[in-house]
C-alpha atoms as a printed R data frame, in Angstrom:
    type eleno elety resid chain resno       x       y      z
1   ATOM     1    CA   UNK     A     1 159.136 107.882 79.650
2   ATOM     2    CA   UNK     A     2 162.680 107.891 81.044
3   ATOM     3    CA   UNK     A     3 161.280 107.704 84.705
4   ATOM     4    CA   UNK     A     4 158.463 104.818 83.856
5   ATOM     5    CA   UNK     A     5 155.533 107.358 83.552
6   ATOM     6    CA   UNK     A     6 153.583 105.263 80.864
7   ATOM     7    CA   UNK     A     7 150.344 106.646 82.203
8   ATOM     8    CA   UNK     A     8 151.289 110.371 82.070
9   ATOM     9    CA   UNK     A     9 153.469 110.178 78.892
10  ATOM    10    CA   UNK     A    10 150.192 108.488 76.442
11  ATOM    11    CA   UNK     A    11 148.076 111.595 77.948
12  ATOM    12    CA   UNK     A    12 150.577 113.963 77.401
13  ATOM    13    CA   UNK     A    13 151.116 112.410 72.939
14  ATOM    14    CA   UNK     A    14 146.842 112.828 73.755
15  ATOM    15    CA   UNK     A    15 146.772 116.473 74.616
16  ATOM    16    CA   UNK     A    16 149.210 117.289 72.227
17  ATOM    17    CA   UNK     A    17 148.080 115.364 69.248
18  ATOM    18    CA   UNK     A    18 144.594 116.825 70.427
19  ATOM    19    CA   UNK     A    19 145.417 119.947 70.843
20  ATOM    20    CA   UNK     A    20 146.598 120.554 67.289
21  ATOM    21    CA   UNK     A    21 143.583 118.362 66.212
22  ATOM    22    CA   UNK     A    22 141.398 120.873 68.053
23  ATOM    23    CA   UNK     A    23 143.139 124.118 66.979
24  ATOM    24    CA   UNK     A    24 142.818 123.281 63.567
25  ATOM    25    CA   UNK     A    25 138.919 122.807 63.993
26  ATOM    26    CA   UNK     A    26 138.236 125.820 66.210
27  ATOM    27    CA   UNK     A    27 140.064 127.855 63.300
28  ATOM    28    CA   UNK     A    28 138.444 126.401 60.217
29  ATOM    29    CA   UNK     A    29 135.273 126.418 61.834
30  ATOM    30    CA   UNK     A    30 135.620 129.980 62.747
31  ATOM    31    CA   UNK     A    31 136.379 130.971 59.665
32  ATOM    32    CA   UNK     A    32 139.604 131.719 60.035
33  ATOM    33    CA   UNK     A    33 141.281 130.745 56.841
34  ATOM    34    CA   UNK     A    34 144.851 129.537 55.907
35  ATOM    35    CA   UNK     A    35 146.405 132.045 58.639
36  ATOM    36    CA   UNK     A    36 144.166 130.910 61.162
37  ATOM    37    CA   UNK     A    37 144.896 127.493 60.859
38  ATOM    38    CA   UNK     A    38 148.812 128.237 61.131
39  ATOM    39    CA   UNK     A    39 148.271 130.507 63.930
40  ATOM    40    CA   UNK     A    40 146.139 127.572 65.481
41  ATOM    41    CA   UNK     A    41 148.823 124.974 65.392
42  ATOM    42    CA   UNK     A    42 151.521 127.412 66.262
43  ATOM    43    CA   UNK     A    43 149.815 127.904 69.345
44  ATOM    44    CA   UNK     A    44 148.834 124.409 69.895
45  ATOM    45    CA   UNK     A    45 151.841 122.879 71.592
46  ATOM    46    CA   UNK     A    46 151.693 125.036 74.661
47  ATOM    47    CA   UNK     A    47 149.263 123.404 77.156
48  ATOM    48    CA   UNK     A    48 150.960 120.080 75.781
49  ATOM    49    CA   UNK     A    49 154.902 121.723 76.907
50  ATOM    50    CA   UNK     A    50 153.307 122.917 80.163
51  ATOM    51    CA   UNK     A    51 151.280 120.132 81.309
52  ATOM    52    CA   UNK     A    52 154.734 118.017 80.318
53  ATOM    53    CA   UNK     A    53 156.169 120.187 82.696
54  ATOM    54    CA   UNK     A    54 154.363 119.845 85.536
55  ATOM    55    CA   UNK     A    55 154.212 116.124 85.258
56  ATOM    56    CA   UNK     A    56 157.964 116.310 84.832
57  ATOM    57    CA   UNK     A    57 158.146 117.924 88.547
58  ATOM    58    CA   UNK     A    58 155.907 115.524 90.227
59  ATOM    59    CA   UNK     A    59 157.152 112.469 89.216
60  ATOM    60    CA   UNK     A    60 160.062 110.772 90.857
61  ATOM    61    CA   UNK     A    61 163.134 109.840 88.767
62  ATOM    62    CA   UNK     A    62 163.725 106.224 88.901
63  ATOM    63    CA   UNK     A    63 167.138 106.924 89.438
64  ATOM    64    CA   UNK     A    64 168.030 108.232 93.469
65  ATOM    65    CA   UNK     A    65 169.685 111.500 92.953
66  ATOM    66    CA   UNK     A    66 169.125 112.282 88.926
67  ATOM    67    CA   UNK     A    67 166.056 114.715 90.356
68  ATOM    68    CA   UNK     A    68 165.375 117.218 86.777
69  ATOM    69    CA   UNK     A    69 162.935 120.037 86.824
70  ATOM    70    CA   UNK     A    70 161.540 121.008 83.926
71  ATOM    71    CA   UNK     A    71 163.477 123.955 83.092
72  ATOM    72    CA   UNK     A    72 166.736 121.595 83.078
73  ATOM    73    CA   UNK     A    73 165.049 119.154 80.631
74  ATOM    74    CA   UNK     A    74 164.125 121.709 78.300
75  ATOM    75    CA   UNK     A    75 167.830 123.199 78.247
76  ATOM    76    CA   UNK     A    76 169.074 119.761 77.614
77  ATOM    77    CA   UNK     A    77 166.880 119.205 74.959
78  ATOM    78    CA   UNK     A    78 167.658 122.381 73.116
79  ATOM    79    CA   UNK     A    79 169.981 120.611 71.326
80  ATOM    80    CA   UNK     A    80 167.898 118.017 69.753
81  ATOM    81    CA   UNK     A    81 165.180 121.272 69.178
82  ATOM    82    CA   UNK     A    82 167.792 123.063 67.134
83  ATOM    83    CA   UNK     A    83 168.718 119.919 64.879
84  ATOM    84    CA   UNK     A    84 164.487 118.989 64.873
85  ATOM    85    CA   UNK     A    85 163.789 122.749 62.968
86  ATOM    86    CA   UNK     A    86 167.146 122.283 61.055
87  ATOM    87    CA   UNK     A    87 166.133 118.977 59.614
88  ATOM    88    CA   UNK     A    88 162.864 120.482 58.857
89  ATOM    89    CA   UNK     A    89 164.392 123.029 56.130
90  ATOM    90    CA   UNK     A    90 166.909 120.750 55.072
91  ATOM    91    CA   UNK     A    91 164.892 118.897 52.517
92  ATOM    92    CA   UNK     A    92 162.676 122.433 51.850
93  ATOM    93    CA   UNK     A    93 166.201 124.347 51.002
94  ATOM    94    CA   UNK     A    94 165.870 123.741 47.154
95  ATOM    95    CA   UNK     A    95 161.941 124.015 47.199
96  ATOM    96    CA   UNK     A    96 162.825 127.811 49.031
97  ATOM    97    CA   UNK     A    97 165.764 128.343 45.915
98  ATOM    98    CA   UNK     A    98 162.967 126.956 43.209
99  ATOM    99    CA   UNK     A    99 160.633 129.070 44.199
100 ATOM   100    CA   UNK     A   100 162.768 132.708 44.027
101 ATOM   101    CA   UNK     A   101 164.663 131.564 40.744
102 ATOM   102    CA   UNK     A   102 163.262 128.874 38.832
103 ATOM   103    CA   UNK     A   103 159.390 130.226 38.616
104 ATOM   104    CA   UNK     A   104 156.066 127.687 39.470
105 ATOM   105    CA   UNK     A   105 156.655 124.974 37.182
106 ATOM   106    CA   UNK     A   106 159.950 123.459 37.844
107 ATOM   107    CA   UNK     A   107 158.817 124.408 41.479
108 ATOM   108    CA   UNK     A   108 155.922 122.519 41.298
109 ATOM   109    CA   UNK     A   109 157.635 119.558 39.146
110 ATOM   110    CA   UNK     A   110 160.525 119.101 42.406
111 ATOM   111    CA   UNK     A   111 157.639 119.532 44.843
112 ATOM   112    CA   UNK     A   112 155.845 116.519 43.259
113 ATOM   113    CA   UNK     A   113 159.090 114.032 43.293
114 ATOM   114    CA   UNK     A   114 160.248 115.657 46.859
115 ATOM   115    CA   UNK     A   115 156.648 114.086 48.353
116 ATOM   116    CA   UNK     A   116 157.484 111.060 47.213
117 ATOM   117    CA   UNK     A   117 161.036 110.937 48.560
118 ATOM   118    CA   UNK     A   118 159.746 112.489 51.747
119 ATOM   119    CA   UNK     A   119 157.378 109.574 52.470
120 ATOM   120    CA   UNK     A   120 160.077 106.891 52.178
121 ATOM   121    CA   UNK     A   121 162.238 109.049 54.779
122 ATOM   122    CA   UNK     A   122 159.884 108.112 57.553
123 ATOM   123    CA   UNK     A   123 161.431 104.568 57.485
124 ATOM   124    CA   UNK     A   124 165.051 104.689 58.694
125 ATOM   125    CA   UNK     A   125 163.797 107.202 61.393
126 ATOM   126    CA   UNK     A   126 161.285 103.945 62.358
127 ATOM   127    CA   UNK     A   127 164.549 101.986 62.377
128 ATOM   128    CA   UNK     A   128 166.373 103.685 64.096
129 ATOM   129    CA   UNK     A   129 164.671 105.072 67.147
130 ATOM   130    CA   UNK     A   130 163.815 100.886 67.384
131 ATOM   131    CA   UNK     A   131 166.869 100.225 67.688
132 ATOM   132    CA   UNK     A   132 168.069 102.907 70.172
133 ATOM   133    CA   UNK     A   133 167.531 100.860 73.453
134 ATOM   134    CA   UNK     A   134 170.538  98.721 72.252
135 ATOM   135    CA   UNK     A   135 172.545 101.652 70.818
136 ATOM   136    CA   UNK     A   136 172.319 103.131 74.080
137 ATOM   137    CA   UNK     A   137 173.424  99.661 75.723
138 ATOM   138    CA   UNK     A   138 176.531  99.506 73.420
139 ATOM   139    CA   UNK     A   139 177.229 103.216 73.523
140 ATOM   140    CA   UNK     A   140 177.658 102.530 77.635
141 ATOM   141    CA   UNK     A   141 178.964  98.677 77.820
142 ATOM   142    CA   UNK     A   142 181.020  99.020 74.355
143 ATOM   143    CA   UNK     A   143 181.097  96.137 71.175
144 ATOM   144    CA   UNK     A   144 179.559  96.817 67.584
145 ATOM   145    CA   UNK     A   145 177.024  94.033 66.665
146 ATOM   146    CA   UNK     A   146 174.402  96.422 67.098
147 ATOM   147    CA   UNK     A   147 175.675  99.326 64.777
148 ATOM   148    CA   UNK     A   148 176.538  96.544 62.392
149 ATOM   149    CA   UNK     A   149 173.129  95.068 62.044
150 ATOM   150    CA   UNK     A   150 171.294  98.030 62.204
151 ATOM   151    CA   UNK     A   151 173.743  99.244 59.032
152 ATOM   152    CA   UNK     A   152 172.733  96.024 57.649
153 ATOM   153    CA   UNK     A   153 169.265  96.778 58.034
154 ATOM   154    CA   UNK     A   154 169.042 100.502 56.756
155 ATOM   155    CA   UNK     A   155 171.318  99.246 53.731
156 ATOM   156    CA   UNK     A   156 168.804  95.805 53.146
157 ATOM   157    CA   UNK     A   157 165.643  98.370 52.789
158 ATOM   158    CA   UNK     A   158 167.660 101.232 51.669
159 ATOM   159    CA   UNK     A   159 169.356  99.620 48.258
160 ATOM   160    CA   UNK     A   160 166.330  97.938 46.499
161 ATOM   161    CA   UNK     A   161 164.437 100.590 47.695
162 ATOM   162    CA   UNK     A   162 166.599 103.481 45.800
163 ATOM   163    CA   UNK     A   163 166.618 101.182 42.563
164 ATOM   164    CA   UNK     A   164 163.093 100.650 42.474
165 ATOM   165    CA   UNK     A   165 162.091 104.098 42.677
166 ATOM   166    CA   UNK     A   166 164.397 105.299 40.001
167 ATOM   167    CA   UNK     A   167 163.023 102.382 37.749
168 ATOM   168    CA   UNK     A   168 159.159 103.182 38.579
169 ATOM   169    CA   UNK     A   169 159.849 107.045 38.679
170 ATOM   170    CA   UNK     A   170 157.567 108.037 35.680
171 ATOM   171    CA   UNK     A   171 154.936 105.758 36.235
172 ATOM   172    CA   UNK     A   172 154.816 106.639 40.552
173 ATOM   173    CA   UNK     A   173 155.015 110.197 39.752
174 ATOM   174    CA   UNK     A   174 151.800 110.096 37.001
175 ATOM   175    CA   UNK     A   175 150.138 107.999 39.229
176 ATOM   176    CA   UNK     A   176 150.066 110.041 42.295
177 ATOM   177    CA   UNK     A   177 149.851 113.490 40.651
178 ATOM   178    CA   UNK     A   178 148.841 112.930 37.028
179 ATOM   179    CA   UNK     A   179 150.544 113.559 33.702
180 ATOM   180    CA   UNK     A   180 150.762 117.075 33.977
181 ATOM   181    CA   UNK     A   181 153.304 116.129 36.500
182 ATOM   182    CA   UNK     A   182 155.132 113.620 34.514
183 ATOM   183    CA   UNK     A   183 158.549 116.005 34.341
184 ATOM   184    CA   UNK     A   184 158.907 115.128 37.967
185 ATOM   185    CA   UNK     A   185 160.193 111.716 37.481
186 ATOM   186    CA   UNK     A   186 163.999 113.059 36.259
187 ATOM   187    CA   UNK     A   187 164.323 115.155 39.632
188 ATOM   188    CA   UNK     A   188 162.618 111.874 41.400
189 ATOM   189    CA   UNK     A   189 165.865 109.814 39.926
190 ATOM   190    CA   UNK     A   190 167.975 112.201 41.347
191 ATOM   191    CA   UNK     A   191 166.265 111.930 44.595
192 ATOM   192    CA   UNK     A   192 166.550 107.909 44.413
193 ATOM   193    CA   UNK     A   193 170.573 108.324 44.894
194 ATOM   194    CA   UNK     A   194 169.726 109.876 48.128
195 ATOM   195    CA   UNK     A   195 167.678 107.717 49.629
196 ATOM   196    CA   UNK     A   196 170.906 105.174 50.927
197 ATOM   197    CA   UNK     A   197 172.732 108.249 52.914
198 ATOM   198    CA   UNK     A   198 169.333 109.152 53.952
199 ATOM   199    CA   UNK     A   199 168.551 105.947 55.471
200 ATOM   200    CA   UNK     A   200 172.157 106.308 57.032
201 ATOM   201    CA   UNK     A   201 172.148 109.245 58.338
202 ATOM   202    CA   UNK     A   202 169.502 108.374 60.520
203 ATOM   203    CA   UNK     A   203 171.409 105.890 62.014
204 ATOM   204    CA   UNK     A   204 174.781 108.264 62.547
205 ATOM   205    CA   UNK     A   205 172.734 110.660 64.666
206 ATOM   206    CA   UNK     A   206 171.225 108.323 66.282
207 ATOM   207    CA   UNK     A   207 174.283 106.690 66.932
208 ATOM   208    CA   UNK     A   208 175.655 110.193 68.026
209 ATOM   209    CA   UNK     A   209 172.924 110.857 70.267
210 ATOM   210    CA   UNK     A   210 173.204 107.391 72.265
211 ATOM   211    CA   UNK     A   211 176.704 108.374 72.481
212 ATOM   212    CA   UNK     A   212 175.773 111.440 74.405
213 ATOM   213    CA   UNK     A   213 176.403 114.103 71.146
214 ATOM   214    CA   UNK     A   214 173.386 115.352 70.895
215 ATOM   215    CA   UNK     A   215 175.278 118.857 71.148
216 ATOM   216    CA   UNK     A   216 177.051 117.877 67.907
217 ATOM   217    CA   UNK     A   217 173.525 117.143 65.814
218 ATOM   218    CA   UNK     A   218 172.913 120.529 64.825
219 ATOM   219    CA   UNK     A   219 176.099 121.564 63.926
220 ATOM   220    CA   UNK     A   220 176.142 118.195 61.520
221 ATOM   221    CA   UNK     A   221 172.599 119.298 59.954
222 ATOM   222    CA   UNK     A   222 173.404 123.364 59.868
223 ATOM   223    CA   UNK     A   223 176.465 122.357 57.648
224 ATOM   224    CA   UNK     A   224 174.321 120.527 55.468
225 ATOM   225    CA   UNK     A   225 172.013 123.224 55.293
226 ATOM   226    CA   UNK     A   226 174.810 125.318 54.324
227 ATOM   227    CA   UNK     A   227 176.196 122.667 51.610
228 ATOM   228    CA   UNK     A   228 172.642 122.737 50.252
229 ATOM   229    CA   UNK     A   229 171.869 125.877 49.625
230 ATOM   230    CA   UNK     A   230 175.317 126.384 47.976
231 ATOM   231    CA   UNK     A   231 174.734 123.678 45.824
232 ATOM   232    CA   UNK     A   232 171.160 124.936 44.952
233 ATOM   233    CA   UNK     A   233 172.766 128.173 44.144
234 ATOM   234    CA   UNK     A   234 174.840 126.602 41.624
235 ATOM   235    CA   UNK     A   235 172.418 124.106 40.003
236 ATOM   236    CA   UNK     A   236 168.951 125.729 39.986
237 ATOM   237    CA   UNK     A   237 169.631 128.157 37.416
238 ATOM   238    CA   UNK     A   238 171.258 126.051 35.000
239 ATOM   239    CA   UNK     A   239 169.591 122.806 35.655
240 ATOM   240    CA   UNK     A   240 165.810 124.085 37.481
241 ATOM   241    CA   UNK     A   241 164.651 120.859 39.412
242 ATOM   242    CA   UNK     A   242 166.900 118.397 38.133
243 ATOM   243    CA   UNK     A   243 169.371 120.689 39.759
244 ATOM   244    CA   UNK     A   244 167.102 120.644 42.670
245 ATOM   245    CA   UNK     A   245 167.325 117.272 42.994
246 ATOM   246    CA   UNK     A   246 171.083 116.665 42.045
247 ATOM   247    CA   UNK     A   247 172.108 119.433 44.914
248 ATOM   248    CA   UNK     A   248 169.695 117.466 47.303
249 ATOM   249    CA   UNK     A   249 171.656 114.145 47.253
250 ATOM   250    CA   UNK     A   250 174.712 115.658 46.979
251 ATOM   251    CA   UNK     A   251 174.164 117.459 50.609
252 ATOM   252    CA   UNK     A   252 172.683 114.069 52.569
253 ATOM   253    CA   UNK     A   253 175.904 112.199 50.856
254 ATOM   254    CA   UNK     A   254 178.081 114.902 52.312
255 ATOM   255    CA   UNK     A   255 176.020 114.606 55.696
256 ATOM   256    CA   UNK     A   256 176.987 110.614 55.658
257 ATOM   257    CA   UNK     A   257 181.010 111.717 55.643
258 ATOM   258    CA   UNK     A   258 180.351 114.448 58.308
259 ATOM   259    CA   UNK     A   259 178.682 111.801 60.256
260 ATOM   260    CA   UNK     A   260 181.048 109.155 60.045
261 ATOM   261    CA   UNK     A   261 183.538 111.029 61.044
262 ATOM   262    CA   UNK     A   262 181.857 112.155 63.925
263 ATOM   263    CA   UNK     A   263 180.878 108.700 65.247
264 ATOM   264    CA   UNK     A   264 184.970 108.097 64.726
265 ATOM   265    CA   UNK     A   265 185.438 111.359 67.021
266 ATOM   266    CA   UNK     A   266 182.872 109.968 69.628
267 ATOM   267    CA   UNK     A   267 184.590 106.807 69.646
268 ATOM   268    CA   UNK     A   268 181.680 105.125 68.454
């Protein structure tokens, strides 16, 4: 994308989107179960990361001098891979704590509010990788409207839409998963104070990365990691997924202050 390959970058999002389309069939259709399936998508990514890489090579950087083989792209990105698999457990952390101390229910109960929280967390992502073009274009040229009305943004989607799911908890949770799930909508209000850092954090690391501190992402999201499984220590035994839930907010609100103050650091 960065060097105006339109072309080569939709075939590459084909091959890999494909690819994991296509392992999943070849395994299921071969009959090789759950394991079979993971093994197939494990796999799946590699003619994707290779073919990447060998379009990487032979196309020009639009920039006279800025040449990048592939290796060097995938070392700068290792970054951004480290905080990617990081932000994967980060939400999973009191699922992983439920599941060794709390037994299936409450397990199950936290699993059914944590989908619905997880499906409102693809918005300020959305957001902010729309508005990265002009974070980018501040981080370089300086001024602030841009962080400001992004903020402005998150915080306009991100405040109703906290209230409204801890109002609607019980019914959303019923509807979705039925009333044998209905104990999910207390860990669900929980979950609802989250949802403003959540929305912000996106747009501190994506602030950080425009910046040029993509080195500094994982280091945010491993202390949160850290911060969450402490608190899930703490709170699953006493409190099982309300606990969950409580220790879950309390990390991504701890993640806003780590962020913040690392924007500050960058200047930015």
């Amino acid at each position: 994308r960065c060097r105006g390959a339109r072309v080569e970058e939709a075939l590459l999002l084909l091959v890999l989107r494909g690819g994991s389309l296509a392992g999943a069939v070849v395994a299921l259709f071969g009959g090789a179960g759950l394991v079979g399936i993971a093994w197939g998508q494990a796999v799946s990514p590699l003619p994707a990361l290779a073919m990447g890489a060998w379009l990487v090579g032979r196309r020009k950087p639009l920039v006279h001098g800025a040449d990048a083989g592939g290796g060097s792209v995938l070392r700068a990105a290792a970054p951004m891979a480290a905080h990617g698999g990081l932000q994967m457990l980060s939400p999973r952390v009191e699922f992983l704590v439920l599941s060794l101390l709390a037994g299936d229910r409450e397990t199950g109960v936290f699993l059914a509010a944590l989908r619905v929280f997880e499906f409102l967390g693809m918005v300020p992502n959305a957001v902010a990788q729309g508005a990265m073009p002009a974070l980018t274009r501040e981080a370089l040229h300086g001024g602030e409207g841009v962080r400001r009305r992004t903020a402005g943004t998150m915080a306009l989607v991100a405040a109703p839409a906290a209230t409204g799911l801890a109002l609607v908890a019980p019914g959303a949770v019923g509807l979705l998963f039925g009333v044998a799930y209905a104990d999910g909508a207390a860990p669900l209000r929980f979950l609802a104070i989250a949802l403003l850092p959540l929305f912000m954090n996106a747009l501190l690391s994506w602030a950080l990365l425009a910046r040029g501190r993509a080195a500094w992402l994982p280091r945010l999201t491993g202390l949160r990691v850290v911060a969450a499984l402490g608190l899930a220590l703490v709170l699953i035994p006493r409190f099982g997924a309300v606990g969950a839930a409580a220790g879950l907010a309390g990390a991504e609100w701890l993640l806003v202050a780590l962020g913040w103050l690392a924007c500050r650091r960058a200047g930015f």
